[in-house]
Structures are given as C-alpha cells and as structure tokens.
C-alpha positions as CSV (number, residue, x, y, z in Angstrom):
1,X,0.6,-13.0,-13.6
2,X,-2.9,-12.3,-12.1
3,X,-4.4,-10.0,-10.4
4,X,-7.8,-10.6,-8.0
5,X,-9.4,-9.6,-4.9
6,X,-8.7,-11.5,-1.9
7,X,-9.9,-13.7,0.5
8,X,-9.2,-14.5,4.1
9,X,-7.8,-17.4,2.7
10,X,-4.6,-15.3,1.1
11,X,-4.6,-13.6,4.3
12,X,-1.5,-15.9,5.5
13,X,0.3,-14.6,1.7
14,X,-0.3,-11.5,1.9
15,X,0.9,-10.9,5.7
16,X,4.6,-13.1,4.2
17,X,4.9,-9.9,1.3
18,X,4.0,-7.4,3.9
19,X,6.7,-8.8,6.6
20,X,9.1,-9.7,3.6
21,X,8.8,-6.3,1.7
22,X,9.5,-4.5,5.3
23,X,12.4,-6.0,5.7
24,X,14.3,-5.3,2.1
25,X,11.9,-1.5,1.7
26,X,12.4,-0.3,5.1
27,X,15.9,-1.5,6.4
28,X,18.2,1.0,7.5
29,X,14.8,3.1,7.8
30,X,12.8,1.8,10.5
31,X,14.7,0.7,13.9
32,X,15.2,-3.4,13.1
33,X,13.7,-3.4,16.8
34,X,10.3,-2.6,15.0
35,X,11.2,-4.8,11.9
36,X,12.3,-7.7,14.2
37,X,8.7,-8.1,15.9
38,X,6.9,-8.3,12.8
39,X,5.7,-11.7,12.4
40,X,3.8,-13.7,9.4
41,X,1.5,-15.3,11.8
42,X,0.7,-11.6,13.8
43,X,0.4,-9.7,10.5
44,X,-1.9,-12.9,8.8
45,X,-4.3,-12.7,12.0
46,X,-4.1,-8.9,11.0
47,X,-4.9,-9.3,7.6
48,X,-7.8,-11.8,7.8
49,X,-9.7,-9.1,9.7
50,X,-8.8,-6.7,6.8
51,X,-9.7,-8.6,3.6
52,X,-13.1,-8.9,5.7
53,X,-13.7,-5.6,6.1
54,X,-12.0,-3.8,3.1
55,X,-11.0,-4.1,-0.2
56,X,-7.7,-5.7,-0.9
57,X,-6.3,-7.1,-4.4
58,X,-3.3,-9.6,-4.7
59,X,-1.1,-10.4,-7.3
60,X,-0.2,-14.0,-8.1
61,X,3.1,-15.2,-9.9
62,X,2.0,-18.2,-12.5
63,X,2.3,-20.6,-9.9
64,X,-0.3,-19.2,-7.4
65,X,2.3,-17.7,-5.1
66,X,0.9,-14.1,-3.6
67,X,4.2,-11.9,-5.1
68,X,2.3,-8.4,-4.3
69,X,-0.9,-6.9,-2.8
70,X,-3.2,-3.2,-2.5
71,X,-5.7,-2.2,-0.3
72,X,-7.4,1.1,-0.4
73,X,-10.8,2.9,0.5
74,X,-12.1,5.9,1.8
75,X,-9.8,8.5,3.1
76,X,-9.4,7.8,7.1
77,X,-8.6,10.9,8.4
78,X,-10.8,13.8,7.4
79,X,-7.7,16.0,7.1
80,X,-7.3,16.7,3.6
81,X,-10.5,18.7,2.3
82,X,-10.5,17.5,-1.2
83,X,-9.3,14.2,-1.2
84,X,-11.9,11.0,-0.7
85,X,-10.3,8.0,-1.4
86,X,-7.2,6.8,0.1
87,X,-4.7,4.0,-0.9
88,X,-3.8,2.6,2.2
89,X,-1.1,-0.7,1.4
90,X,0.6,-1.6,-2.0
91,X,4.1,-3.7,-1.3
92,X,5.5,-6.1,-4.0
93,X,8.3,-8.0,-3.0
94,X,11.5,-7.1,-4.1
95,X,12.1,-9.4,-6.9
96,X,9.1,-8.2,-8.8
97,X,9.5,-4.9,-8.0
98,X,9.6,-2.1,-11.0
99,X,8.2,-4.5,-13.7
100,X,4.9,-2.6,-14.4
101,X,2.9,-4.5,-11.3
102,X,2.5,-1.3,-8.6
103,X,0.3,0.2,-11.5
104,X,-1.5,-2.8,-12.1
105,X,-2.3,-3.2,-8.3
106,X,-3.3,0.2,-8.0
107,X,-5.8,-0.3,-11.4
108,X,-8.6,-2.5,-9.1
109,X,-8.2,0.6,-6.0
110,X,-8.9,3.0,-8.3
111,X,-12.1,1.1,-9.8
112,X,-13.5,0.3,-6.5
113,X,-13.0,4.1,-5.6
114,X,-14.7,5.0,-8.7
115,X,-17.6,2.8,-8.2
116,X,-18.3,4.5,-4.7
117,X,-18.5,7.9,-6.5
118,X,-14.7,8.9,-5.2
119,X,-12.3,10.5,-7.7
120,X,-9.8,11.9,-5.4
121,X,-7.6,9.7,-3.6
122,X,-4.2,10.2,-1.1
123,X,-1.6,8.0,-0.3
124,X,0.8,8.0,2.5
125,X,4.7,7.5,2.4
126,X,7.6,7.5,4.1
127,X,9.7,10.1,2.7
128,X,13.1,7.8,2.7
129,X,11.4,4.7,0.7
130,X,12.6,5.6,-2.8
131,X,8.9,3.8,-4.0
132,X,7.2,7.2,-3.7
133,X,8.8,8.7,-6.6
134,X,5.6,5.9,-8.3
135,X,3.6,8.5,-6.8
136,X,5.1,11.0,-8.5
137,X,5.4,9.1,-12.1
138,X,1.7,8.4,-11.9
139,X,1.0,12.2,-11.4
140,X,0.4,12.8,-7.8
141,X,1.6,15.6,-5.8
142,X,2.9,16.7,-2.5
143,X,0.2,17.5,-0.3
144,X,1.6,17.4,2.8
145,X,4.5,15.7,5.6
146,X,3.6,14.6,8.8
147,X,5.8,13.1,11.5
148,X,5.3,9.7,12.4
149,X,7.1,7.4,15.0
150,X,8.6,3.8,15.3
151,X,10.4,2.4,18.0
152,X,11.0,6.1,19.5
153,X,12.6,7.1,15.8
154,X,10.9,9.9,13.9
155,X,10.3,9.8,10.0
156,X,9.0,12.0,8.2
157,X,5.9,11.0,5.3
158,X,5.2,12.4,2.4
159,X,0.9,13.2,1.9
160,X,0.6,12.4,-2.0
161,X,-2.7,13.3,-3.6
162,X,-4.5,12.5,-6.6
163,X,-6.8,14.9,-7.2
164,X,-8.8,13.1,-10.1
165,X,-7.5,9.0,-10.0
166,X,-9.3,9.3,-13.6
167,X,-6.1,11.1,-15.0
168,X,-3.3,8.7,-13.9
169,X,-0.7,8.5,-16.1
C-alpha cells in the first residue's frame, strides 16, 4: 500500500472511489435519485479541477489501483471560531475499509495543515454514516449539526472538531 499526493492524472481514480464508496456508504441514506446521477466521468471532470487547486492524497493497493483518497485545507465556512483547518473528503472503498488506511489518509491532511500554521481542523458528516464514529476514535468532538438536503430529503450532519490535529490519537 502507498500513500501520495495526487495528480490530475488520478483524477479519473479517484472520482471511481468517490462514486463507488457512495453507493455502498450512503445507500438507504441518500435518495438513490441523487446516487443514480453520480457519474465517474462528471465527478473525474470534478476532480481534475480539485487536485489543481487543493490538496488531495490517494492511496494505491500494490498494483497501482486508487483503493482510497483525502482532501483537506482551510476551514470554508468561517462559522466555527476556533477551528482553521478543515478535512473536506476521505472515502475508502468498502473492501479496504477499517484496516488502519482512514488514519493513514488523514496523516498527509494533517501535515499540510500544519505546515500552513493550522492546528485546529473540522470535519463534516452525515450523522447516519456509521464512519463518523473514526471521528470520534481519533479524539474529535461534536461541535455542531446542521441540516443539509439531497434530492428534497433532509439529513442531519454531525460538525466534528479537532481542536489541536497534533493530539490525534
């Protein structure tokens, strides 16, 4: 297993774990209406412009093939006094899921945030994907929930926060 920064080049693997982890995290979550529409080649356009702009990390199994990915940097909203940095994306696809590699994704995040002088950092999850209880094993708390909406159904997120990304456990 490896784990690197991307390139737009990885942009076309990265948009298949997104789409792919989607579809096992969020069934039965998220209206399939909203699932359905979400394409590799809409999300790969997508991510091309991302791994431009910001910083994004993928894991690799040991035959090259993109099995997980992370992208984070500062906090987007300005609503959380306190909290800098901000882990936007970390999916792994199902089969390599709970094997040690959301820590290890999260490792390179928390470097770049530290190299930019942020020691805080929030992440954002919806409160029925049973993946936020990482949050919680790698010491964040509940700073908040906010409503969001797909496809006209309501979910509630959970606001974790790290308030020094220096003390994860």
């Amino acid at each position: 297993m490896k784990i690197r920064k991307a390139t737009v080049t990885d942009a076309e693997g990265v948009a298949k774990v997104q789409v792919d982890s989607w579809h096992s995290t969020y069934k039965n979550i998220i209206p399939d209406e909203y699932l359905r529409k979400m394409t590799y080649e809409s999300w790969g356009k997508k991510w091309k412009e991302i791994i431009s702009k910001q910083s994004v990390y993928i894991a690799e199994d040991n035959k090259g093939k993109i099995i997980g990915f992370s992208n984070g940097g500062p906090e987007r909203t300005g609503k959380y006094p306190g909290f800098e940095g901000e882990l936007y994306a970390i999916y792994i696809l199902k089969d390599h899921q709970r094997k040690g590699l959301g820590k290890q994704l999260l490792e390179p995040i928390i470097q770049e945030l530290e190299n930019q002088g942020i020691y805080s950092m929030l992440a954002l999850i919806l409160e029925d994907n049973h993946s936020r209880f990482f949050y919680e094993k790698v010491g964040a708390e509940k700073v908040d929930i906010i409503e969001i909406e797909f496809s006209g159904k309501r979910l509630n997120q959970v606001v974790y926060g790290l308030k020094d990304i220096r003390k994860i456990q």
